[in-house]
Jmol script that loads the backbone (N, CA, C; Angstrom):
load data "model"
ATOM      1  N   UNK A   1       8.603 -10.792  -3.220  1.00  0.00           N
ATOM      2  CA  UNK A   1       7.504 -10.502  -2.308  1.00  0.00           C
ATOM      3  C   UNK A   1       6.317 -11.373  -2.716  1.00  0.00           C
ATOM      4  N   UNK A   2       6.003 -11.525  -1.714  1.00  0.00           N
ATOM      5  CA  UNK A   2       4.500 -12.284  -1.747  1.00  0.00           C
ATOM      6  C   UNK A   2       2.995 -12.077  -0.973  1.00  0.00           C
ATOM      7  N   UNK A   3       1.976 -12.028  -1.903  1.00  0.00           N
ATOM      8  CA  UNK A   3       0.924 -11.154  -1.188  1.00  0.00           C
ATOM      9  C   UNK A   3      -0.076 -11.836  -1.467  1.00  0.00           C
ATOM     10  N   UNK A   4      -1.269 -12.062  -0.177  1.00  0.00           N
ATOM     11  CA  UNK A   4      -2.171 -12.956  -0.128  1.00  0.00           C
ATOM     12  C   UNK A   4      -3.179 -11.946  -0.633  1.00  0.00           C
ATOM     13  N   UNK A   5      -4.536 -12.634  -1.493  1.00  0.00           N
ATOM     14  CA  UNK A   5      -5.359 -11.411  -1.495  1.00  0.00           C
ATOM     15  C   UNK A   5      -6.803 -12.292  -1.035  1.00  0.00           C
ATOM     16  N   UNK A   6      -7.278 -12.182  -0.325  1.00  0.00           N
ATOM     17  CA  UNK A   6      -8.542 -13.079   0.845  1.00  0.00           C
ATOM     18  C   UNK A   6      -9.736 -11.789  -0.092  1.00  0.00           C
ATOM     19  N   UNK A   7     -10.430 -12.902  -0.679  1.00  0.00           N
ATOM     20  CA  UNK A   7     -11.287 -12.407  -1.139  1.00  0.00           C
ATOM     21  C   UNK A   7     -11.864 -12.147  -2.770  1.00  0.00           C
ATOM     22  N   UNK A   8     -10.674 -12.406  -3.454  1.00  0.00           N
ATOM     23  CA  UNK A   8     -10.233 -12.496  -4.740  1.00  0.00           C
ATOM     24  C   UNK A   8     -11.133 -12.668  -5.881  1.00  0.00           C
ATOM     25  N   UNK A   9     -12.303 -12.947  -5.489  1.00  0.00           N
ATOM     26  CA  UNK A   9     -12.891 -12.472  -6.699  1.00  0.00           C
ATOM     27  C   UNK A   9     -13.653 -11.089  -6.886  1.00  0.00           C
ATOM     28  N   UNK A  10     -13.899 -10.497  -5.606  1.00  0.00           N
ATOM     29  CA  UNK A  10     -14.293  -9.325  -5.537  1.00  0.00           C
ATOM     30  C   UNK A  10     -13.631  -8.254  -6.449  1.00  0.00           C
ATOM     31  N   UNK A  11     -14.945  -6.694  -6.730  1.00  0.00           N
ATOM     32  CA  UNK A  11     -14.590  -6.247  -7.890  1.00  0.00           C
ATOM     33  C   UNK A  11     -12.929  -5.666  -7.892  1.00  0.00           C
ATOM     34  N   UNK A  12     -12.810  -5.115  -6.617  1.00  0.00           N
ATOM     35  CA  UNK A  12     -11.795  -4.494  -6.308  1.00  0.00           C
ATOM     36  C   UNK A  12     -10.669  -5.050  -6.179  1.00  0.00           C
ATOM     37  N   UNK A  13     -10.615  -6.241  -5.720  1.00  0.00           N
ATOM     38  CA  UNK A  13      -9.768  -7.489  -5.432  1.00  0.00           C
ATOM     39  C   UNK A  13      -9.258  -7.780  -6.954  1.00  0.00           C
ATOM     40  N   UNK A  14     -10.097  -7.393  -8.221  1.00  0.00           N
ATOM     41  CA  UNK A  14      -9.769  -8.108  -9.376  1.00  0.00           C
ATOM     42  C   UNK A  14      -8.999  -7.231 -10.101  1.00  0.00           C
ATOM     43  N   UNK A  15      -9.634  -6.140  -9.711  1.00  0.00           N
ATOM     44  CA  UNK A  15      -8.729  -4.853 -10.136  1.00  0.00           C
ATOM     45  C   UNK A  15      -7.330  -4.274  -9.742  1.00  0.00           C
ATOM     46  N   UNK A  16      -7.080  -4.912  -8.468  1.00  0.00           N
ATOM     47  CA  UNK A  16      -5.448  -4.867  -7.701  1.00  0.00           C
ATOM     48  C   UNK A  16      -5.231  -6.011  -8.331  1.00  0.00           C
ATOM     49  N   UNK A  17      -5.171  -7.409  -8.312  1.00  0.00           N
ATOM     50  CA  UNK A  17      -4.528  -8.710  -9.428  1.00  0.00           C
ATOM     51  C   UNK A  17      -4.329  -8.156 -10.525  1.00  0.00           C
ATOM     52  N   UNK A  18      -5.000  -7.625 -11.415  1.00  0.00           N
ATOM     53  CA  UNK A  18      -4.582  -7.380 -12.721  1.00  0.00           C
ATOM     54  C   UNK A  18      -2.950  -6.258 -12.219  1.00  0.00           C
ATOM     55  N   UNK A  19      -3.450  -4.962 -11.614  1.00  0.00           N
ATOM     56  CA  UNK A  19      -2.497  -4.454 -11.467  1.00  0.00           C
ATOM     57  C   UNK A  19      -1.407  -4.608 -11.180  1.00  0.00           C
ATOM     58  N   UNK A  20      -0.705  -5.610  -9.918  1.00  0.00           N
ATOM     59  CA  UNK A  20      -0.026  -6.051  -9.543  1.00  0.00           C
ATOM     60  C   UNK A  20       0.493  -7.016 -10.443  1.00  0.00           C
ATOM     61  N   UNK A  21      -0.072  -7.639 -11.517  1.00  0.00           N
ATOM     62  CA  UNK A  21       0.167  -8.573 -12.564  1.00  0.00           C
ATOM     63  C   UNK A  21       1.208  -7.471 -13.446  1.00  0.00           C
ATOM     64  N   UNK A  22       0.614  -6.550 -13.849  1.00  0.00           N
ATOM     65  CA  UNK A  22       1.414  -5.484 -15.288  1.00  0.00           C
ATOM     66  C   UNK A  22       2.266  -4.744 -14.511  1.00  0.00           C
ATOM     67  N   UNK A  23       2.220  -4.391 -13.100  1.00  0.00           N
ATOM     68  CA  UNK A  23       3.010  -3.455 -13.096  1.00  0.00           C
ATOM     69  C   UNK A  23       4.218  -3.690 -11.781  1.00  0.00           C
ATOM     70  N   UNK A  24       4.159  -5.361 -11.577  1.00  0.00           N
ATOM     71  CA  UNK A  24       5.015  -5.799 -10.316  1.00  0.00           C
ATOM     72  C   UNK A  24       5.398  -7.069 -10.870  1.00  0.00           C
ATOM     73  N   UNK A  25       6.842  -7.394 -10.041  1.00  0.00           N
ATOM     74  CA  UNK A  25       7.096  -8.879  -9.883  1.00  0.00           C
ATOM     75  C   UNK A  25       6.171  -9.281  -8.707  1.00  0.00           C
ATOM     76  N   UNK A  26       5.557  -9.248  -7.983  1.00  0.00           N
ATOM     77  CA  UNK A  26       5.395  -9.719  -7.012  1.00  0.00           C
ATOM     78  C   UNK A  26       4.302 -11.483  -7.201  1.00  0.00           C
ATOM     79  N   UNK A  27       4.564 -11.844  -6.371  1.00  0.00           N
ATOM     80  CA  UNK A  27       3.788 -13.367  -6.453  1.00  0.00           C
ATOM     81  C   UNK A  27       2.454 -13.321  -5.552  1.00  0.00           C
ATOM     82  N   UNK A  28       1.088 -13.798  -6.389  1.00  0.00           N
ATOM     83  CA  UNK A  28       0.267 -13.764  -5.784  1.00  0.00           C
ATOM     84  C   UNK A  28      -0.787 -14.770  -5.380  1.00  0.00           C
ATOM     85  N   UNK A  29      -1.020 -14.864  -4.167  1.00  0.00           N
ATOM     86  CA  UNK A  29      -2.015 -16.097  -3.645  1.00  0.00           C
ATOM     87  C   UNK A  29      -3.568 -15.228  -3.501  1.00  0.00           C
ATOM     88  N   UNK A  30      -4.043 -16.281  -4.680  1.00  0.00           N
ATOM     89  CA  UNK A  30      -5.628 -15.766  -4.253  1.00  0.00           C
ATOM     90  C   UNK A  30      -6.578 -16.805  -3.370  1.00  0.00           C
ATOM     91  N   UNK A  31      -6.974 -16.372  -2.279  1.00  0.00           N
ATOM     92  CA  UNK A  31      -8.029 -16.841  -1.781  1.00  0.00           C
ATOM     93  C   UNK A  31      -9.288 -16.623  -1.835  1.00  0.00           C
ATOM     94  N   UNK A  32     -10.169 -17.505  -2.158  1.00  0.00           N
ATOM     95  CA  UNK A  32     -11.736 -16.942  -2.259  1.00  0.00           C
ATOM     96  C   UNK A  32     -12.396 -18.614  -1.671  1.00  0.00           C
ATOM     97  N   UNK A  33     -13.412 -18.095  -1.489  1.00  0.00           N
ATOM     98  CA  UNK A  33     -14.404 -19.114  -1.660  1.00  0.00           C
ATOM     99  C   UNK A  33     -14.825 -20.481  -2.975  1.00  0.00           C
ATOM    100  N   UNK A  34     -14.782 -19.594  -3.949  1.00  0.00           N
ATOM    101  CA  UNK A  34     -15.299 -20.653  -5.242  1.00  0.00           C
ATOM    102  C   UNK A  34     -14.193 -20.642  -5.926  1.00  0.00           C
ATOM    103  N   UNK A  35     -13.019 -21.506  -6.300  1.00  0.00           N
ATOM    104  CA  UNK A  35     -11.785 -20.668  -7.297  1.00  0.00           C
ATOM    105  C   UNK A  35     -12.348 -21.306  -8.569  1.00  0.00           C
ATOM    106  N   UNK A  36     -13.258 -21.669  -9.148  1.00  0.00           N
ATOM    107  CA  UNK A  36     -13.947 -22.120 -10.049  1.00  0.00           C
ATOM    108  C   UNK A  36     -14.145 -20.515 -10.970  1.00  0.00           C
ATOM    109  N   UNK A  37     -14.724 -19.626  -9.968  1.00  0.00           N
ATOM    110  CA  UNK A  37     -14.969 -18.035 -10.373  1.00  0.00           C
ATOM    111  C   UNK A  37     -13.819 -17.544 -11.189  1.00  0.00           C
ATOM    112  N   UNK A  38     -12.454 -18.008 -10.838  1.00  0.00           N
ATOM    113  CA  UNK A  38     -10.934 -17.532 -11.709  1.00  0.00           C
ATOM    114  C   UNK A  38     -10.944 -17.885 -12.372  1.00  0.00           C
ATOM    115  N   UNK A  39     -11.308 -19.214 -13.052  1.00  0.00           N
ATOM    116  CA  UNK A  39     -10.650 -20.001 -13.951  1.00  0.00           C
ATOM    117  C   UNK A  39     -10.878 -19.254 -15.701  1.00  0.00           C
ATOM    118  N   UNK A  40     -11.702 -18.560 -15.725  1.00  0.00           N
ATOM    119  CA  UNK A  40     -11.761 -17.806 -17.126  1.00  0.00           C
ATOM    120  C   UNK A  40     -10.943 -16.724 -17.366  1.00  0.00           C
ATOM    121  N   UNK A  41     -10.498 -16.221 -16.166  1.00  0.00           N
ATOM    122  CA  UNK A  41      -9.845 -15.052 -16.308  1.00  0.00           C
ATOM    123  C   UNK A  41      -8.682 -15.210 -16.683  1.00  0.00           C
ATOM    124  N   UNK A  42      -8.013 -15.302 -18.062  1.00  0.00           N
ATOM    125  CA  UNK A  42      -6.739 -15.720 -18.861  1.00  0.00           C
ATOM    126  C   UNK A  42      -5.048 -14.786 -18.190  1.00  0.00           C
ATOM    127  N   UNK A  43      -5.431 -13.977 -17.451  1.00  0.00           N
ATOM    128  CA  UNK A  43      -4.233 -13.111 -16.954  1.00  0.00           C
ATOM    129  C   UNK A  43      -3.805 -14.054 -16.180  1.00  0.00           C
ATOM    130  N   UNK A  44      -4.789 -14.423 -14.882  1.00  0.00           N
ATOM    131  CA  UNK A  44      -4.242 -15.552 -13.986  1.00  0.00           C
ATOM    132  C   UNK A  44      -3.380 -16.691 -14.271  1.00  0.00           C
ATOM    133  N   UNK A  45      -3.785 -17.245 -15.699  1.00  0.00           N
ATOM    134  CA  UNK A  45      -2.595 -18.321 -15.800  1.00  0.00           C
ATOM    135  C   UNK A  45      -1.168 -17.971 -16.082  1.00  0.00           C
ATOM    136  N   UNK A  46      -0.547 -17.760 -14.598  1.00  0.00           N
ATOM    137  CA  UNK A  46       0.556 -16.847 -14.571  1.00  0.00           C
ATOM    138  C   UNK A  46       1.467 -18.103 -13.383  1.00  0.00           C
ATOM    139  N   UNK A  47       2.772 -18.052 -13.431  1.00  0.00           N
ATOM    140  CA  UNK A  47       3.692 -18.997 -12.842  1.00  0.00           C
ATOM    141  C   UNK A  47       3.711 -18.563 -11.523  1.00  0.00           C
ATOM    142  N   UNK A  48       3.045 -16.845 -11.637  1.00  0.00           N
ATOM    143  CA  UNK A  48       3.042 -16.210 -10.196  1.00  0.00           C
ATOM    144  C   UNK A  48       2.235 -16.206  -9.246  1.00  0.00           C
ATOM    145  N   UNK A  49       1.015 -17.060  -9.952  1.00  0.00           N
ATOM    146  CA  UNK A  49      -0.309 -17.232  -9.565  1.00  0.00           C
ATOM    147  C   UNK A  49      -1.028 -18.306  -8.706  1.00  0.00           C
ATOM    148  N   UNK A  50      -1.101 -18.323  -7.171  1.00  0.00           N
ATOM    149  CA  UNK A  50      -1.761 -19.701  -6.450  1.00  0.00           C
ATOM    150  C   UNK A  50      -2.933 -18.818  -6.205  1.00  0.00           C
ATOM    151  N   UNK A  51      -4.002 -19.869  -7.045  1.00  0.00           N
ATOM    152  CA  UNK A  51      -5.067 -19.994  -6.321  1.00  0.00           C
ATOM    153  C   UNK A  51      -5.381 -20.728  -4.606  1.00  0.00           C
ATOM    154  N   UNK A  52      -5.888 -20.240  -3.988  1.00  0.00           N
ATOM    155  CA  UNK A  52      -6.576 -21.386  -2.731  1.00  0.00           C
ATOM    156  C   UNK A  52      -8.355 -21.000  -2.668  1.00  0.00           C
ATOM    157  N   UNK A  53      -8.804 -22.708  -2.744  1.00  0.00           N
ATOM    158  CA  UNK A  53      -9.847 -22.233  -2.181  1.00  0.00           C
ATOM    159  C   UNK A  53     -10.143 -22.551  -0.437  1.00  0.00           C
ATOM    160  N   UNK A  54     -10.748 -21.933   0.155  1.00  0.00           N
ATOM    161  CA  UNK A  54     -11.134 -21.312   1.502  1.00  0.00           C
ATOM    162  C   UNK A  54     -12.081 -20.113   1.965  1.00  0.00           C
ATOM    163  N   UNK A  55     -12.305 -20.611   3.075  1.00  0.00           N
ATOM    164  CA  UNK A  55     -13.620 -19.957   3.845  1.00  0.00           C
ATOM    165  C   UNK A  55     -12.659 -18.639   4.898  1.00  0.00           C
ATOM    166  N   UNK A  56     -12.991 -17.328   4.610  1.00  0.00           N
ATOM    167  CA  UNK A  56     -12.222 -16.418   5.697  1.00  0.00           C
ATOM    168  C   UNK A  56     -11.949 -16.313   7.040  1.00  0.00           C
ATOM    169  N   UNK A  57     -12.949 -17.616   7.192  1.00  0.00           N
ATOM    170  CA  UNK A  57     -13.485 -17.786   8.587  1.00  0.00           C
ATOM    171  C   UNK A  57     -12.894 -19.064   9.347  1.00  0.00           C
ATOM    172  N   UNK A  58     -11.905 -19.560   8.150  1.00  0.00           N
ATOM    173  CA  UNK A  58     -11.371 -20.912   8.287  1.00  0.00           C
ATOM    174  C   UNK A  58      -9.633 -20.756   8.822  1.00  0.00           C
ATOM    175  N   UNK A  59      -9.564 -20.613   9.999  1.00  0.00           N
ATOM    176  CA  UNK A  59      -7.838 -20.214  10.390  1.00  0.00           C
ATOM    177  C   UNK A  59      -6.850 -21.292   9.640  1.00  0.00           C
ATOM    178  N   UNK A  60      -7.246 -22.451  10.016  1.00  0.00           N
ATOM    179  CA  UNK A  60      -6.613 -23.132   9.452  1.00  0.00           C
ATOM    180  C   UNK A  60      -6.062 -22.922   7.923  1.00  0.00           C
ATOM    181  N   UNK A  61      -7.205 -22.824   6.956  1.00  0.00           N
ATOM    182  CA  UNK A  61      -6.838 -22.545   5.924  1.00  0.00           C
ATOM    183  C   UNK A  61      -6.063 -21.595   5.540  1.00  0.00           C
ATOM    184  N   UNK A  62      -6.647 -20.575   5.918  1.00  0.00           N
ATOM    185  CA  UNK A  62      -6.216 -19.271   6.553  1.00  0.00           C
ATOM    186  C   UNK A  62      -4.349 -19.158   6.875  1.00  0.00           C
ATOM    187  N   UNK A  63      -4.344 -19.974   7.524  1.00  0.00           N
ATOM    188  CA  UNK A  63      -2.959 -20.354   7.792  1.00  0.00           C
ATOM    189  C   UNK A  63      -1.941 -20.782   6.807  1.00  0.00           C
ATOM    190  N   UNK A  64      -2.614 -21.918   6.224  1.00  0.00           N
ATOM    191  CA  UNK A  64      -1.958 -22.837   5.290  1.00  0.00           C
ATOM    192  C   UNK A  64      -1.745 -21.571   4.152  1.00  0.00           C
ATOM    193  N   UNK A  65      -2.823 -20.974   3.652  1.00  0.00           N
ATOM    194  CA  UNK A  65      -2.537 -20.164   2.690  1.00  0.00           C
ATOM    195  C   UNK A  65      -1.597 -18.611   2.839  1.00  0.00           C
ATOM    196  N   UNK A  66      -1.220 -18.709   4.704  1.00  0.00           N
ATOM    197  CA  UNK A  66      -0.193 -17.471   4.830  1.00  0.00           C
ATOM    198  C   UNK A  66       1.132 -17.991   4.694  1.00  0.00           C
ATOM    199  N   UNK A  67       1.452 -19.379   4.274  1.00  0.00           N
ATOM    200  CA  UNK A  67       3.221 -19.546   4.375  1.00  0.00           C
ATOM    201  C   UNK A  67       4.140 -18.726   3.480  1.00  0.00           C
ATOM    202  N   UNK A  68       4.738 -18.591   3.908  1.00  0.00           N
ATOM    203  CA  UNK A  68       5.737 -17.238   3.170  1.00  0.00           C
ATOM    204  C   UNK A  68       4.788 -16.091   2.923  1.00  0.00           C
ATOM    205  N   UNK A  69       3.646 -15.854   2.868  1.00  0.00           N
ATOM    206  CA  UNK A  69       3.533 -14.260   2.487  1.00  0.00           C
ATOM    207  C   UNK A  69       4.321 -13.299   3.447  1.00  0.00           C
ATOM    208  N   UNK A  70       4.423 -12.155   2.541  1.00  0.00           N
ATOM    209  CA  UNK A  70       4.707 -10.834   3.262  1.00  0.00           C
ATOM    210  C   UNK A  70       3.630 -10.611   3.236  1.00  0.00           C
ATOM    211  N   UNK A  71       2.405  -9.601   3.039  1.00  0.00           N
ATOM    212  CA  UNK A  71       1.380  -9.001   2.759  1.00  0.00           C
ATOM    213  C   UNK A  71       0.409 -10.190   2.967  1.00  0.00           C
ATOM    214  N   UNK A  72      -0.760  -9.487   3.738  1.00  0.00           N
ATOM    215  CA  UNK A  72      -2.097  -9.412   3.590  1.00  0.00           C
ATOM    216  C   UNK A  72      -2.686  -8.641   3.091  1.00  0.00           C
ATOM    217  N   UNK A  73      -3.979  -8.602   1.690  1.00  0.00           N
ATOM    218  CA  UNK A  73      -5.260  -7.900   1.649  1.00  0.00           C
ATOM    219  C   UNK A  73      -5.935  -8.638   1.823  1.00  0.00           C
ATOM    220  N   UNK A  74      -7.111  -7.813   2.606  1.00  0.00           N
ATOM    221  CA  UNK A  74      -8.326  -8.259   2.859  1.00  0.00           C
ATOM    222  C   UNK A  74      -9.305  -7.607   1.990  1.00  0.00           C
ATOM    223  N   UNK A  75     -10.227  -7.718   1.170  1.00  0.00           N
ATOM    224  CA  UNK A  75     -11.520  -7.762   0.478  1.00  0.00           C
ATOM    225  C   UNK A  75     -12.560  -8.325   0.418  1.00  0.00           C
ATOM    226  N   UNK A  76     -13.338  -8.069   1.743  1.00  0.00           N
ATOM    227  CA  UNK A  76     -14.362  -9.027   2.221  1.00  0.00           C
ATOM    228  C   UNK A  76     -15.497  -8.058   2.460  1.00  0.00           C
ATOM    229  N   UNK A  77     -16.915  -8.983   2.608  1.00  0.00           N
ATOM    230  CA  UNK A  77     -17.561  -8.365   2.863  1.00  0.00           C
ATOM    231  C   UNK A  77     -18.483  -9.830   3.707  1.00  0.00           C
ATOM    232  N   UNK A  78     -19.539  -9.314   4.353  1.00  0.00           N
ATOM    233  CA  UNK A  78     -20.155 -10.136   5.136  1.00  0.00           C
ATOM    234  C   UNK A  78     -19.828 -10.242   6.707  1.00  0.00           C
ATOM    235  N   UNK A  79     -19.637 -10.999   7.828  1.00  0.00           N
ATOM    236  CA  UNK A  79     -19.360 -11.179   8.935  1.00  0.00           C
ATOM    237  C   UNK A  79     -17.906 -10.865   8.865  1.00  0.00           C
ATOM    238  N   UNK A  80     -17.301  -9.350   8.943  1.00  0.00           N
ATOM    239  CA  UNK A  80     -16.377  -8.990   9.228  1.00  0.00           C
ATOM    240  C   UNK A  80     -15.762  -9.190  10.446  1.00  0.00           C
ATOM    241  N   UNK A  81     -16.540  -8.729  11.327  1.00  0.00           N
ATOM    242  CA  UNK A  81     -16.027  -9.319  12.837  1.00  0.00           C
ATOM    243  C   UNK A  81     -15.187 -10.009  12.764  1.00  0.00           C
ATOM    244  N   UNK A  82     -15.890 -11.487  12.863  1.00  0.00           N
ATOM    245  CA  UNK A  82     -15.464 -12.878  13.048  1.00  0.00           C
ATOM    246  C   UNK A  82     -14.486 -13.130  11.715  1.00  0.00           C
ATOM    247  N   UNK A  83     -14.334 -12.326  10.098  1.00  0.00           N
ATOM    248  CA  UNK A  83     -13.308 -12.441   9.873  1.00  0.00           C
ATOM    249  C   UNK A  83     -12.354 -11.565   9.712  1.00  0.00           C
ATOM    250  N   UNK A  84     -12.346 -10.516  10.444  1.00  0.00           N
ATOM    251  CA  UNK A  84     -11.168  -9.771  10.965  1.00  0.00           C
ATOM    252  C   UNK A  84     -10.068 -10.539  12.238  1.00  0.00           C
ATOM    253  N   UNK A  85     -11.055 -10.994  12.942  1.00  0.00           N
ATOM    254  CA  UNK A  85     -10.466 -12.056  14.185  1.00  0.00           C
ATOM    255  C   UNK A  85      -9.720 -13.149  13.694  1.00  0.00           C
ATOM    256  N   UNK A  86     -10.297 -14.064  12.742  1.00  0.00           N
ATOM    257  CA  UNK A  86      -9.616 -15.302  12.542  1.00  0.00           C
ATOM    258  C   UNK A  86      -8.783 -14.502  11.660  1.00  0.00           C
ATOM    259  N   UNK A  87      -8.335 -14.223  10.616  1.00  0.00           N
ATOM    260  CA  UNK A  87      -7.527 -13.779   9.978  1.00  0.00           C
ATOM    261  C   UNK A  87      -6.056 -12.630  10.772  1.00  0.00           C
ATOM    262  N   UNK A  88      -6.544 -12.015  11.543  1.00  0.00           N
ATOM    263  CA  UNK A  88      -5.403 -11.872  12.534  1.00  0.00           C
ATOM    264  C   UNK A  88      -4.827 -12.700  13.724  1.00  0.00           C
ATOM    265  N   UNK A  89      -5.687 -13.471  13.514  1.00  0.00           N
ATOM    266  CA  UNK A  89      -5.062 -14.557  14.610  1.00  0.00           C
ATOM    267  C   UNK A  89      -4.306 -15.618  13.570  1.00  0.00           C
ATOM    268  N   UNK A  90      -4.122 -15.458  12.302  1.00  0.00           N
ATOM    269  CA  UNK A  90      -3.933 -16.661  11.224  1.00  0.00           C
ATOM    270  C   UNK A  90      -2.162 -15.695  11.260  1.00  0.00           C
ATOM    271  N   UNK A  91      -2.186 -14.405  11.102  1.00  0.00           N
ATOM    272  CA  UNK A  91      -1.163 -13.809  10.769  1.00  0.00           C
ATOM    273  C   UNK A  91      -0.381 -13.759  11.993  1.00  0.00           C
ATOM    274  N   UNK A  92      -0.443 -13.771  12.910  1.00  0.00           N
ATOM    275  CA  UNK A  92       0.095 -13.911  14.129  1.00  0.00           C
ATOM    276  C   UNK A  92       0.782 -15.089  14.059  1.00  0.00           C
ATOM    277  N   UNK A  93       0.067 -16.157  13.852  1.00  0.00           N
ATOM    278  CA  UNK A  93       1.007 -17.581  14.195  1.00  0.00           C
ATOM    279  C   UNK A  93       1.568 -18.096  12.987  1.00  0.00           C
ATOM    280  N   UNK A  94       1.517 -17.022  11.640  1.00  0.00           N
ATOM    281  CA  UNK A  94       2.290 -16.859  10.851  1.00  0.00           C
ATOM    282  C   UNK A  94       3.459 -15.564  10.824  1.00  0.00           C
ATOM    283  N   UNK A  95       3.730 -15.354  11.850  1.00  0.00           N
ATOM    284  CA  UNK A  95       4.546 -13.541  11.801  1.00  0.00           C
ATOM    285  C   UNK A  95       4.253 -13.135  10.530  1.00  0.00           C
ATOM    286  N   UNK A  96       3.103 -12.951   9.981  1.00  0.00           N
ATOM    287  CA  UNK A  96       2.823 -11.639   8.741  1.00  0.00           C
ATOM    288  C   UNK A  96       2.437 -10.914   9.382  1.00  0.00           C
ATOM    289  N   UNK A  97       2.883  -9.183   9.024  1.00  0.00           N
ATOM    290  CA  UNK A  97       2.747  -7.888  10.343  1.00  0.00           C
ATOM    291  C   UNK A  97       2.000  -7.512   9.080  1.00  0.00           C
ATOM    292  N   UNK A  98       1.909  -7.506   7.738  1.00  0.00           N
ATOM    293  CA  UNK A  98       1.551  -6.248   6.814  1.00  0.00           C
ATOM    294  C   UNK A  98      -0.266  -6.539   6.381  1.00  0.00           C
ATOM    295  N   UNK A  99      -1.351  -5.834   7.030  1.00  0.00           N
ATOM    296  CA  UNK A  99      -2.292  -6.234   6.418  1.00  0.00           C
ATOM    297  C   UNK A  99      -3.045  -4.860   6.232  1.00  0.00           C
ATOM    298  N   UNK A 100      -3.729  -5.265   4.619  1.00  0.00           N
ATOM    299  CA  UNK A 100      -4.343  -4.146   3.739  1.00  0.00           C
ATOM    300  C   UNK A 100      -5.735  -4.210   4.216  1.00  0.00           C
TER     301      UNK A 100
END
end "model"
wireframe off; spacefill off
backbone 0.3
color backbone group
């Protein structure tokens, strides 16, 4: 399984990565804005671990960073609207049905 997490440095966002790290196989793509913000965090350097950086608001990216996931989380804050919209329109023309 594979699970995108849009938003990834957020507090909560950091607190499901770790978890999903100790207590799953699962493979995880983090998206955020700055991935500069990860780079200290020593759990992440994991074989299971893609960073992307990207804007929530960016489908494209958005896109690029849904290939193969199963799962979406979302952990955003700011102009939800507009990224609730692009981000379901990203999963659509990726058939991902599962979003957190």
């Amino acid at each position: 399984m594979k699970i995108l997490i849009i938003g990834a440095h957020g507090s909560v966002a950091r607190w499901v990565i770790e978890a999903f790290l100790k207590n799953t196989d699962v493979n995880l793509v983090l998206f955020l804005r700055n991935a500069k913000r990860l780079e200290r965090i020593e759990s992440l350097q994991s074989p299971r671990v893609q960073v992307i950086e990207g804007d929530a608001t960016d489908k494209d990216a958005l896109k690029k960073a849904m290939q193969g996931v199963n799962v979406v989380y979302a952990n955003l804050a700011g102009n939800l609207a507009k990224m609730a919209t692009t981000i379901v329109e990203a999963m659509n023309e990726n058939k991902v049905e599962r979003l957190i």
